[in-house]
C-alpha positions as CSV (number, residue, x, y, z in Angstrom):
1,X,0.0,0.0,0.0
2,X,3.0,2.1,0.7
3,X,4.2,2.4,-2.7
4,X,1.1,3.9,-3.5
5,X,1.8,6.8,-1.4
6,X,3.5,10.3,-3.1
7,X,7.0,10.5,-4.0
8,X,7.2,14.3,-3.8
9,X,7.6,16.5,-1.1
10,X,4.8,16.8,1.2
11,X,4.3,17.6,4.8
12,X,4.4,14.9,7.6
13,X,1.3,15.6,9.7
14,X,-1.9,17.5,8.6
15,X,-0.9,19.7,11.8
16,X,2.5,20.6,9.4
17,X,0.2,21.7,6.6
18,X,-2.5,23.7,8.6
19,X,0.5,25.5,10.3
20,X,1.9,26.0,7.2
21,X,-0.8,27.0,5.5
22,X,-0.8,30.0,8.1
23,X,2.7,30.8,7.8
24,X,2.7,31.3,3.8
25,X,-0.9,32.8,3.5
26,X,0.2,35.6,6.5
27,X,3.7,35.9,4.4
28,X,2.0,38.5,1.9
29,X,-0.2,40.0,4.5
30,X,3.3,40.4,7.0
31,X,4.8,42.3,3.4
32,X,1.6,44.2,3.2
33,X,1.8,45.6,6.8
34,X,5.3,45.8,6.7
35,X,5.5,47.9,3.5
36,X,2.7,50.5,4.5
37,X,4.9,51.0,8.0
38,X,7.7,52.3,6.1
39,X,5.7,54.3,3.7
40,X,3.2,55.8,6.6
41,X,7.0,56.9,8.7
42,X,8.2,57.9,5.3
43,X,5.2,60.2,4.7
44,X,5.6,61.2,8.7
45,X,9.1,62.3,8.4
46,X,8.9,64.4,5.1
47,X,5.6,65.9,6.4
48,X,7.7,67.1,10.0
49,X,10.4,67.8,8.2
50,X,8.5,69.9,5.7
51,X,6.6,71.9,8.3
52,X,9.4,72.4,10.2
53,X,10.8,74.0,7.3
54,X,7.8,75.8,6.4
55,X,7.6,77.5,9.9
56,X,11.5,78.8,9.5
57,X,11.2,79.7,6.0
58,X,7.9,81.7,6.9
59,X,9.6,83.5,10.1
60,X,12.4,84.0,8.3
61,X,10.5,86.0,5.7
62,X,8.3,88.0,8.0
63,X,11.7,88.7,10.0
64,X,13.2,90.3,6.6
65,X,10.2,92.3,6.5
66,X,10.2,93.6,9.9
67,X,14.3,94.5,9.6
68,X,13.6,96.2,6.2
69,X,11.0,98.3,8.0
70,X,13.3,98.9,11.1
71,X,15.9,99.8,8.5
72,X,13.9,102.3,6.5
73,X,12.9,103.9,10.2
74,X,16.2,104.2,11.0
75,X,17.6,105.8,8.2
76,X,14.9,108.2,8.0
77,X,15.2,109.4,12.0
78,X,18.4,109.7,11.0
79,X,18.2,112.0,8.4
80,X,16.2,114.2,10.8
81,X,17.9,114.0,14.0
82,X,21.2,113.2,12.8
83,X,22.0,110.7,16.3
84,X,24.9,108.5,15.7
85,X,22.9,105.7,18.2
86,X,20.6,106.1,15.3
87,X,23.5,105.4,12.6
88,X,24.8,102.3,14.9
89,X,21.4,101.3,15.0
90,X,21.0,101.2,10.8
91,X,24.2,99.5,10.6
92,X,23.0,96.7,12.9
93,X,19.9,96.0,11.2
94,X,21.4,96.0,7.4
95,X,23.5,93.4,8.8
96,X,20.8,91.2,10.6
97,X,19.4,91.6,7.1
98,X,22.5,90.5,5.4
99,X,22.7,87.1,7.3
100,X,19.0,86.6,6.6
101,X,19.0,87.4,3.1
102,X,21.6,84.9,2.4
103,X,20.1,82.3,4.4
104,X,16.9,83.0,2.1
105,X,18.6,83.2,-1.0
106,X,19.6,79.3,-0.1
107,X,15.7,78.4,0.0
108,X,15.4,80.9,-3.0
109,X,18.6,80.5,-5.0
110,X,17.0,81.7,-8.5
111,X,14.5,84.3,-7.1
112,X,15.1,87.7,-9.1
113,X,13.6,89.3,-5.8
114,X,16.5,87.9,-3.4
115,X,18.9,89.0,-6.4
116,X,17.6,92.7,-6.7
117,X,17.8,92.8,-2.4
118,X,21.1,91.9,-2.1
119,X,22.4,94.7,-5.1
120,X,20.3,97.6,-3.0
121,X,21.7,96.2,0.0
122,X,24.9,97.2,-1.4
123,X,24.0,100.6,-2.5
124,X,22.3,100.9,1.1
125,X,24.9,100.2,3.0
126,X,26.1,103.8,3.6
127,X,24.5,106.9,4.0
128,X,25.0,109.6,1.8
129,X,27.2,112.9,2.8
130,X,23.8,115.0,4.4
131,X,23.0,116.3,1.4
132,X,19.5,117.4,1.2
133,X,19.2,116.1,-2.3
134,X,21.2,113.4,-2.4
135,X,19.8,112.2,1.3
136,X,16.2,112.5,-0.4
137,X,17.5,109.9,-3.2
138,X,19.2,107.5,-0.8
139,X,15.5,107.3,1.0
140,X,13.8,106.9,-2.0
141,X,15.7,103.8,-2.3
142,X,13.6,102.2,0.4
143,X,9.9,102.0,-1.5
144,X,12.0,99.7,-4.3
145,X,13.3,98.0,-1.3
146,X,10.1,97.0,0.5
147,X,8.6,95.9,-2.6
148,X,11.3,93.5,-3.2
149,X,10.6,92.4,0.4
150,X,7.1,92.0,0.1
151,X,7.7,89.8,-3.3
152,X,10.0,87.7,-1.9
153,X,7.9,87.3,1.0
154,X,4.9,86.1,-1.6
155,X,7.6,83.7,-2.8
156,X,8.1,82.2,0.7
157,X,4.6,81.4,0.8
158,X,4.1,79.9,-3.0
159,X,7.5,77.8,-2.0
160,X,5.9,77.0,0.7
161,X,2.4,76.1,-0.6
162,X,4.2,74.2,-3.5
163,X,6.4,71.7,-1.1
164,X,2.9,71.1,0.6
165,X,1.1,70.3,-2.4
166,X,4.3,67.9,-3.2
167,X,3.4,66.4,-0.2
168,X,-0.1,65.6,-0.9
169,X,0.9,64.5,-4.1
170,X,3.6,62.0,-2.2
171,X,1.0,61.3,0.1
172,X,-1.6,60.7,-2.6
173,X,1.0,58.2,-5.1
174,X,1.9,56.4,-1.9
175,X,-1.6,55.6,-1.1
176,X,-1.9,54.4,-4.8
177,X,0.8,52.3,-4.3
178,X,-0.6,50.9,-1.0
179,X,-3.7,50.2,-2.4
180,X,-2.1,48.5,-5.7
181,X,0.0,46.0,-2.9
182,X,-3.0,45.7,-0.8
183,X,-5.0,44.6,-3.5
184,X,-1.7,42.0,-4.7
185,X,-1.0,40.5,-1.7
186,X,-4.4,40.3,-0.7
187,X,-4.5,38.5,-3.6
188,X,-2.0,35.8,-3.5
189,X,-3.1,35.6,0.4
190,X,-6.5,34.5,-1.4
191,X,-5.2,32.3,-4.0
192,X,-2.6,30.7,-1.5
193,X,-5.8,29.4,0.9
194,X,-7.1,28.3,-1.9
195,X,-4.0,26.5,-3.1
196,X,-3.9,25.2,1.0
197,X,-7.5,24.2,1.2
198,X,-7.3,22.2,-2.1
199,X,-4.2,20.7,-0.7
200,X,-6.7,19.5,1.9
201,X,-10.2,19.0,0.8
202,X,-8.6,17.3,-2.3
203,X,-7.6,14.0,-0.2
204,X,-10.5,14.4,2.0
205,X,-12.5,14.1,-1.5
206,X,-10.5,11.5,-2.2
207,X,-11.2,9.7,0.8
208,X,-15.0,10.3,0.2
209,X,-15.0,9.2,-3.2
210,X,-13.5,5.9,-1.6
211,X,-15.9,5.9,0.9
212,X,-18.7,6.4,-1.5
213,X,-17.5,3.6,-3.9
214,X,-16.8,0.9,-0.8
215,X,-20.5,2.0,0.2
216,X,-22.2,1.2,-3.0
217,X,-20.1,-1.5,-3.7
218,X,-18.8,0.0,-7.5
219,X,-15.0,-0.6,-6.9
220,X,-12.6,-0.1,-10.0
221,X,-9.1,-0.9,-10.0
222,X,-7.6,2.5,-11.2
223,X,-8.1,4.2,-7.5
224,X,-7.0,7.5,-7.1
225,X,-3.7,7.2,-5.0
226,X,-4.4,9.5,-1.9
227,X,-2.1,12.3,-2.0
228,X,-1.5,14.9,1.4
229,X,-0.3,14.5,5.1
230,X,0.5,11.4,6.6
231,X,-2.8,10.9,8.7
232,X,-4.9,10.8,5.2
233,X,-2.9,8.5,3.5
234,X,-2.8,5.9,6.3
235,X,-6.6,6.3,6.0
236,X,-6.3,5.3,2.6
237,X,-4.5,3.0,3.0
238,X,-6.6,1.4,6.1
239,X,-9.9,2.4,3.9
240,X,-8.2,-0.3,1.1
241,X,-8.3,-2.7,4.1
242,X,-11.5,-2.4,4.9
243,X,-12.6,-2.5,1.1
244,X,-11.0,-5.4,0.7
245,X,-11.8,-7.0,3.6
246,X,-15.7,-6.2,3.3
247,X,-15.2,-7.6,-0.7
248,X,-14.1,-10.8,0.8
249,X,-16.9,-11.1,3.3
250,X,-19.4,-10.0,0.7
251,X,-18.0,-12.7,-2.0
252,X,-18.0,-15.6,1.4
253,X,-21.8,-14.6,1.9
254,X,-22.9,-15.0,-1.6
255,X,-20.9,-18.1,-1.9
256,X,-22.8,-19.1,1.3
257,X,-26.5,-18.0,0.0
258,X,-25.6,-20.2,-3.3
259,X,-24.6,-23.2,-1.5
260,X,-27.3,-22.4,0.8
261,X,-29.9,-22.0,-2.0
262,X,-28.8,-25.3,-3.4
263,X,-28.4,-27.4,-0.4
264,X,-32.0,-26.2,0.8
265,X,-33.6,-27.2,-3.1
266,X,-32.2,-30.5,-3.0
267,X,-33.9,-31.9,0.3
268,X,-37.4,-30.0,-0.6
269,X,-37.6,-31.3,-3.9
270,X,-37.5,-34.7,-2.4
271,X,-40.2,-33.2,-0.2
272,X,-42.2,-32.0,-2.1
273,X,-42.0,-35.5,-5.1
274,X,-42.6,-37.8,-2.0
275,X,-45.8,-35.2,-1.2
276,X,-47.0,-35.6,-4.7
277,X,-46.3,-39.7,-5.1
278,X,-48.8,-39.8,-1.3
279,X,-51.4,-37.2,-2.7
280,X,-51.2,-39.5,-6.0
281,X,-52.2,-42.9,-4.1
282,X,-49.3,-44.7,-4.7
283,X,-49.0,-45.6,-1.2
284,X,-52.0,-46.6,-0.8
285,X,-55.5,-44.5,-0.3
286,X,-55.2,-42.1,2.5
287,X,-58.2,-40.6,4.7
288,X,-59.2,-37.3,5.0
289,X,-57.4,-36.1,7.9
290,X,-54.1,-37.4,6.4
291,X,-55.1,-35.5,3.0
292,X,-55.4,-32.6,5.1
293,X,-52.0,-32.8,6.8
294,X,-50.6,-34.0,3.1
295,X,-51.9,-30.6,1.8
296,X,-50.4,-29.1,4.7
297,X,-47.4,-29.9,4.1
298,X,-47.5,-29.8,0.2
299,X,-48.3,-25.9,0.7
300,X,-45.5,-25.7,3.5
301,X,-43.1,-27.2,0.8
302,X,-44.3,-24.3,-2.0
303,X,-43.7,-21.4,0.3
304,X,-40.6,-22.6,1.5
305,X,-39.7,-23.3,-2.3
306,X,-41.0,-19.5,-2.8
307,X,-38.6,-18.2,-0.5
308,X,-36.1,-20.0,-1.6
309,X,-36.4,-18.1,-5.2
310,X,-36.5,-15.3,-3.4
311,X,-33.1,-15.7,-2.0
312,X,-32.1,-17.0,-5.1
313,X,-33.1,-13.6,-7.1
314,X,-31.4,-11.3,-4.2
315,X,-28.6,-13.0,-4.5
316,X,-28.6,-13.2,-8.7
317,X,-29.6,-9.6,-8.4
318,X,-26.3,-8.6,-6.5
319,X,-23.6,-10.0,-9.6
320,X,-26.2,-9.8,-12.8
321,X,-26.4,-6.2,-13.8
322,X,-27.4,-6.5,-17.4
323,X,-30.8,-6.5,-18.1
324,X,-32.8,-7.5,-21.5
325,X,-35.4,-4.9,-23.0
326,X,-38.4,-6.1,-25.0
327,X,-41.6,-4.6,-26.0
328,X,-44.0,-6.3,-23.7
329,X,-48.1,-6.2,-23.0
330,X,-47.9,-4.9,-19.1
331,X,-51.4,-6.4,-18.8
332,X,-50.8,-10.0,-20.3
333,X,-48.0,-10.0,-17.7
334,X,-50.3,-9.0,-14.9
335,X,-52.7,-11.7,-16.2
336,X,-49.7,-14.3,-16.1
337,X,-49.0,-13.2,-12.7
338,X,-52.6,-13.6,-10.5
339,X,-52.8,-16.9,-12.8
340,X,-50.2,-17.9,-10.8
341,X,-51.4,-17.0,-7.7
342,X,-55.1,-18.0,-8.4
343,X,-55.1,-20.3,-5.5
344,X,-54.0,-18.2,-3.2
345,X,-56.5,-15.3,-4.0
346,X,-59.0,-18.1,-4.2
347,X,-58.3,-19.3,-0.6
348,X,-58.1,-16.0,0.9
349,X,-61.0,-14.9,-0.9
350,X,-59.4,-11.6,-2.3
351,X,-61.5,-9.7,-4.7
352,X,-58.7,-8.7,-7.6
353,X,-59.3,-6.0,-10.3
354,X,-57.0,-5.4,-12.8
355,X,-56.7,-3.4,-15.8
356,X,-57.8,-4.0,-19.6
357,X,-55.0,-4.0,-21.8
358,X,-53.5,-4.1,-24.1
359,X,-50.3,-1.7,-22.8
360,X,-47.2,-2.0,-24.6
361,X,-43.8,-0.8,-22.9
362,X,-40.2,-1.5,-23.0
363,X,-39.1,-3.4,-19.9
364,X,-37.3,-6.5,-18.8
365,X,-40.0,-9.1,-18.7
366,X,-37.9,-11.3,-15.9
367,X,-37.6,-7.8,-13.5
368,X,-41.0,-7.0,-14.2
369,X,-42.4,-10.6,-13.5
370,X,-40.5,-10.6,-10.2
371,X,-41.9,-7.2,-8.9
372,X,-45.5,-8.0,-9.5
373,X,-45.0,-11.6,-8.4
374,X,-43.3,-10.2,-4.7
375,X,-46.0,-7.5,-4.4
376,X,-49.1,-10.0,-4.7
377,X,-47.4,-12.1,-2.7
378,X,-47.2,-9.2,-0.4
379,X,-50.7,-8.4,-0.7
380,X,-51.6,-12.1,-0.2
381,X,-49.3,-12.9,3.0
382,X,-50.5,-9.3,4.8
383,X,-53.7,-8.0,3.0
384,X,-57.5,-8.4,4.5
385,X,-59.2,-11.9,4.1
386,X,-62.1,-11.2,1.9
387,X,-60.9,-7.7,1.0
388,X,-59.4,-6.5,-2.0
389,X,-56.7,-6.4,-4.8
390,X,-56.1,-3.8,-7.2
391,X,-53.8,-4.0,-10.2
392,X,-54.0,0.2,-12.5
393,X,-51.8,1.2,-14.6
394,X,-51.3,4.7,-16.5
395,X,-49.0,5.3,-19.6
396,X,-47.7,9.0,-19.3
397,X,-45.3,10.8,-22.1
398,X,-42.2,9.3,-20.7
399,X,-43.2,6.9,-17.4
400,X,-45.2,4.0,-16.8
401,X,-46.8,4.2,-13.5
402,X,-48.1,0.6,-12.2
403,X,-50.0,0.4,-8.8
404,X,-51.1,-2.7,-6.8
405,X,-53.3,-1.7,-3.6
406,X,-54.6,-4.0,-1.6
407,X,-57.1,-3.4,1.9
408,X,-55.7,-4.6,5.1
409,X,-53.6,-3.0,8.4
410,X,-51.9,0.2,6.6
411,X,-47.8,0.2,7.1
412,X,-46.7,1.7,10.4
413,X,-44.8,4.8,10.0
414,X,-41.4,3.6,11.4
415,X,-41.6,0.7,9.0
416,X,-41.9,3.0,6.0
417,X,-38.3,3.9,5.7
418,X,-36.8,0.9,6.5
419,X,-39.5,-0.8,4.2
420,X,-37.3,-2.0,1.1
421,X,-34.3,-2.9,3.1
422,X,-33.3,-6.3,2.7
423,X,-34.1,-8.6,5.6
424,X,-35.9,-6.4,7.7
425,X,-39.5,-7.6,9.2
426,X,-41.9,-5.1,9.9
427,X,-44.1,-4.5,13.0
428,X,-46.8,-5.7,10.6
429,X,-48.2,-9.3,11.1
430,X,-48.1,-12.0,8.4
431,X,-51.1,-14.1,7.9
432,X,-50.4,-17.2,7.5
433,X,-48.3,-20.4,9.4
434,X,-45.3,-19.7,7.5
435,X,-43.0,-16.1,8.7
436,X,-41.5,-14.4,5.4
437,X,-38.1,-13.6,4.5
438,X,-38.4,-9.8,4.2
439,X,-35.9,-10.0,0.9
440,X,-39.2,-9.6,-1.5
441,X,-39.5,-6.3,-1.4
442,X,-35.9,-5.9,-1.4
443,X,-35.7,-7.8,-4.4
444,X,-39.0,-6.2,-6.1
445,X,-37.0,-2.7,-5.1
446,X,-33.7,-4.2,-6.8
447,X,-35.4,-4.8,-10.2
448,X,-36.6,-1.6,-10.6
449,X,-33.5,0.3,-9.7
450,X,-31.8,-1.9,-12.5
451,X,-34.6,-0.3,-14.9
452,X,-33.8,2.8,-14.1
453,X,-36.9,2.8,-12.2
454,X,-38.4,3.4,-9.1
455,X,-40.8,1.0,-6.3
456,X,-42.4,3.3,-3.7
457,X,-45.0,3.5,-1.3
458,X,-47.1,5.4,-1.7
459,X,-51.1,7.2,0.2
460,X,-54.1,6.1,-1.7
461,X,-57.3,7.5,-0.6
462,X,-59.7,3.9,-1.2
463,X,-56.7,1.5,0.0
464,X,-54.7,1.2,3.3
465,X,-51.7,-0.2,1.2
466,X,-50.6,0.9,-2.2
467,X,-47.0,0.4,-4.1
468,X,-46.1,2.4,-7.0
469,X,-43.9,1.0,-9.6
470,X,-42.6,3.6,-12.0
471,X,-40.6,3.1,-15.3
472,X,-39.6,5.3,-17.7
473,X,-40.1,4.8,-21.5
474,X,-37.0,3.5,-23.4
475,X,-35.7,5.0,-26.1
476,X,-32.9,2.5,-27.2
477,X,-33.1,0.4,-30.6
478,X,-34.8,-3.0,-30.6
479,X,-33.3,-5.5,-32.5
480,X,-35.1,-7.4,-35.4
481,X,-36.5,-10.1,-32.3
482,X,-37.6,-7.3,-30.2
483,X,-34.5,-7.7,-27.4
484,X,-31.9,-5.4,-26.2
485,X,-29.3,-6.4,-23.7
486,X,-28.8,-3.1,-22.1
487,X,-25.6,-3.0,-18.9
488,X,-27.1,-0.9,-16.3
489,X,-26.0,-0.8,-12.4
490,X,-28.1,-1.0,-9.9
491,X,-28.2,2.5,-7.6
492,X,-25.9,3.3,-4.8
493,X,-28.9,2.7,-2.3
494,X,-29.6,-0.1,-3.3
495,X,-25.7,-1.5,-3.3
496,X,-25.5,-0.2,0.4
497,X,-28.5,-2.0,0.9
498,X,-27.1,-5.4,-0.3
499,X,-24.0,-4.7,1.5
C-alpha cells in the first residue's frame, strides 16, 4: 500500500500543513503591513520635516520684513535727527538683514527678488554725505526696497504652498501604491488558501469518493492514489483494508446464500415429489385427515420453495447487472402473474381488479415478472381476508406508472423507511403459518433500480396499502426479435443496501 503513497515533497502531519498554510498565507499580508509601515514613517518624516521648514522659512521671511522696515525707520530718523545711536542702530539692522537674506537666498537661489535685495543692499549700506538732495535719493531707495521684500515674502509662501502640495501629491501616489499591494497581496493571500485548502479538501475528496464507492459496492481498480499529510494516506490505506476485507466477506456470503440455496432445493424437492407420489395414491389411499396434513405440508413445501427463489433472485440480483429490454403487454404480464397465484387469491377470498389491456412498454420481462409476483405475494401474506386487490396502470409521455393496492392494516410509520431494506420484518403481522423472509421487497425494489426505475409506497385515498412502480419509456433500438441487452448498475442505495 505504501508504494502507493506520493514521491514528492509533502508535509508529515496534517498539523504541518495547517500551520503552514498560516505561515505562507500571512507571508504577503506580513509584506503588506510591513511595506505600509515604512511608507506611513516615510510620509511622517517628510511631512515634519516639511513643516518644520515651512515655519522657518515663513519666520524668516516676516523677520526680513520687519528689519527692512526697522531699517527704513532708521535711516529716515536719522536724516532728521542726525544721532549717531541712530547710525549704529541702521548698521545693525542691514546686517541682521544681510545674514537673513543669504540664508533666504539658499531656500530661494533663483529668485530675481533675493537678487535685486542683495544689489540695494549694497548701495544701502552707507549713508549719503547730508545732502538734502542726495539724502532724499538715498531714502527713496527704500519704497524699491520694501517691494522687493514684500515679493519675496509672496515667494516664501508659494515655496511653501508648492512643497505642501508635493506632499499631498507624495501622500496621494503612496496611497496608490498601497492600495495596488493591498489589492496583490491580498490576492495571492486569497489564491494561497485556496491553493492550501485544495491541498486539503482534495484527499479528503478523495477519501470520500473511496468511501462512497466501498459503500455502494462499485469498486474499480484504477483508484485515485491519496495524495497529502501522513494521517490521510494511512486512512487510505486502512480504507483499502477495509474495502478489501468487506469484498471478501461479501464474495464468502454469496458463496454461502448459493450453496445455501442449493443445499435447501435438494432436500425440498424430495419433499415435495414424495408429497406428490402420497397425494397420487401410490402408497395406498389415504383418509381425509391425512389429506389434510398432506396438503399441509405440500403448501409448507411451496412457500418454502418460494422463498427460496426469493433468495435465489437477491442473491442473482447482487452479480447480474445486465438487463434485456423487449416490448412487452404490461397487462398480459399482470394476467400471467394472479394466474399464478389463483389459488391463493382463491383461498383467501381476495377480490382482484386489474386493468384492460393491451399496454405496450419496454421493460425486462424477468424484472417486471419478479416485482408483480413479490408485491401479490405481499398483498396475499398481509392483505385483509375477503378484502381486495387492485392492479391500474397509466402510460404517461415518458413513465409507466403501475400500482397494486390492496385493503388490510396500513404500514406503520417507522416501518416506511426501513421498508425496502433487505431482511428487515416489519411491525406488521403475516397471515399465514409460515414467517416471510423480508428480501421480497428488497428484491422487487432491486429490479426496478436496475430499470432505471423506481418501487415506492405510496397514500391512496380507497386502500390502506398501495406500491407504485414507476418506469420510464426507453428509447434505445430493438433488434429485429424485439431484445436489447442493455448493462445498467443498480443504484448506490440499493448496493448499500445489499452490502
Amino acid at each position: 500500500m505504501t508504494k502507493r503513497v506520493s514521491r514528492r515533497w509533502r508535509p508529515r502531519s496534517l498539523l504541518q500543513l495547517v500551520l503552514l498554510a498560516f505561515l505562507v498565507v500571512m507571508l504577503p499580508l506580513g509584506i503588506l503591513m510591513y511595506q505600509a509601515g515604512q511608507a506611513l514613517s516615510e510620509l511622517s518624516r517628510l511631512a515634519d520635516v516639511s513643516a518644520r521648514q515651512a515655519v522657518e522659512e515663513s519666520r524668516r521671511a516676516r523677520m526680513l520684513s520687519n528689519l527692512a522696515l526697522d531699517m527704513e525707520r532708521s535711516a529716515r530718523q536719522y536724516a532728521v535727527l542726525e544721532q549717531e545711536s541712530l547710525l549704529d542702530i541702521y548698521a545693525e539692522r542691514h546686517n541682521e538683514f544681510t545674514e537673513l537674506l543669504a540664508e533666504q537666498r539658499r531656500f530661494l537661489p533663483r529668485d530675481p527678488d533675493v537678487l535685486a535685495l542683495e544689489e540695494q543692499l549694497l548701495l544701502l549700506s552707507q549713508l549719503p554725505e547730508l545732502d538734502a538732495e542726495a539724502l532724499e535719493v538715498w531714502l527713496a531707495l527704500f519704497g524699491p526696497f520694501a517691494e522687493h521684500v514684500e515679493s519675496m515674502r509672496q515667494a516664501t509662501n508659494q515655496q511653501i504652498d508648492a512643497r505642501i502640495e508635493m506632499i499631498r501629491s507624495r501622500a496621494e501616489a503612496v496611497q496608490s501604491r498601497l492600495w495596488l499591494q493591498t489589492t496583490a497581496l491580498v490576492s495571492s493571500s486569497l489564491l494561497l488558501m485556496l491553493l492550501f485548502s485544495w491541498l486539503i479538501i482534495r484527499p479528503v475528496r478523495q477519501l470520500e469518493h473511496r468511501i462512497l464507492s466501498i459503500g455502494s459496492g462499485v469498486e474499480t481498480n484504477d483508484r485515485d492514489t491519496i495524495q497529502g499529510p501522513a494521517e490521510l494516506v494511512q486512512l487510505g490505506d486502512r480504507l483499502d483494508w477495509l474495502s478489501t476485507r468487506l469484498s471478501d466477506l461479501e464474495a464468502q456470503k454469496q458463496q454461502f446464500l448459493r450453496h445455501m440455496s442449493h443445499e435447501l432445493k435438494t432436500p425440498l424437492a424430495s419433499v415435495r415429489e414424495g408429497s406428490a407420489l402420497l397425494a397420487d395414491g401410490v402408497a395406498g389411499e389415504l383418509s381425509p385427515r391425512q389429506r389434510e396434513i398432506l396438503s399441509l405440508i405440500d403448501a409448507s413445501g411451496r412457500e418454502l420453495q418460494r422463498l427460496i427463489e426469493q433468495l435465489l433472485d437477491y442473491n442473482l440480483l447482487q452479480h447480474n447487472q445486465r438487463i434485456t429490454l423487449e416490448r412487452v403487454d404490461v397487462a398480459t404480464l399482470v394476467k400471467t402473474t394472479l394466474a399464478k397465484h389463483r389459488l391463493a387469491l382463491e383461498h383467501k377470498g381476495m377480490r382482484v381488479t386489474a386493468f384492460d389491456g393491451p399496454l405496450d412498454w419496454v421493460v425486462d420481462r424477468t424484472a417486471v415478472g419478479r416485482i408483480l409476483d413479490n408485491l401479490v405475494s405481499n398483498a396475499i401474506a398481509y392483505g385483509e381476508d375477503g378484502g381486495d386487490l387492485l392492479i391500474r396502470a397509466h402510460a404517461g409521455r415518458d413513465h409507466l406508472f403501475l400500482d397494486v393496492a390492496n385493503s388490510g392494516e396500513p404500514i406503520a410509520d417507522n416501518d416506511r423507511a426501513r421498508l425496502f431494506e433487505p431482511f428487515y420484518q416489519g411491525r406488521s403481522r403475516r397471515r399465514g403459518p409460515l414467517k416471510g423472509s423480508g428480501i421480497g421487497l428488497s428484491v422487487a425494489a432491486d429490479c426496478a433500480r436496475i430499470q432505471n426505475g423506481s418501487l415506492v409506497l405510496v397514500e391512496d385515498r380507497e386502500f390502506e396499502v398501495c406500491f407504485r412502480l414507476t418506469l420510464p419509456r426507453r428509447g434505445v433500438p430493438l433488434t429485429q426479435s424485439g431484445e436489447n441487452t442493455v448493462p445498467v448498475e443498480v443504484g448506490d442505495s440499493a448496493r448499500s443496501e445489499a452490502s
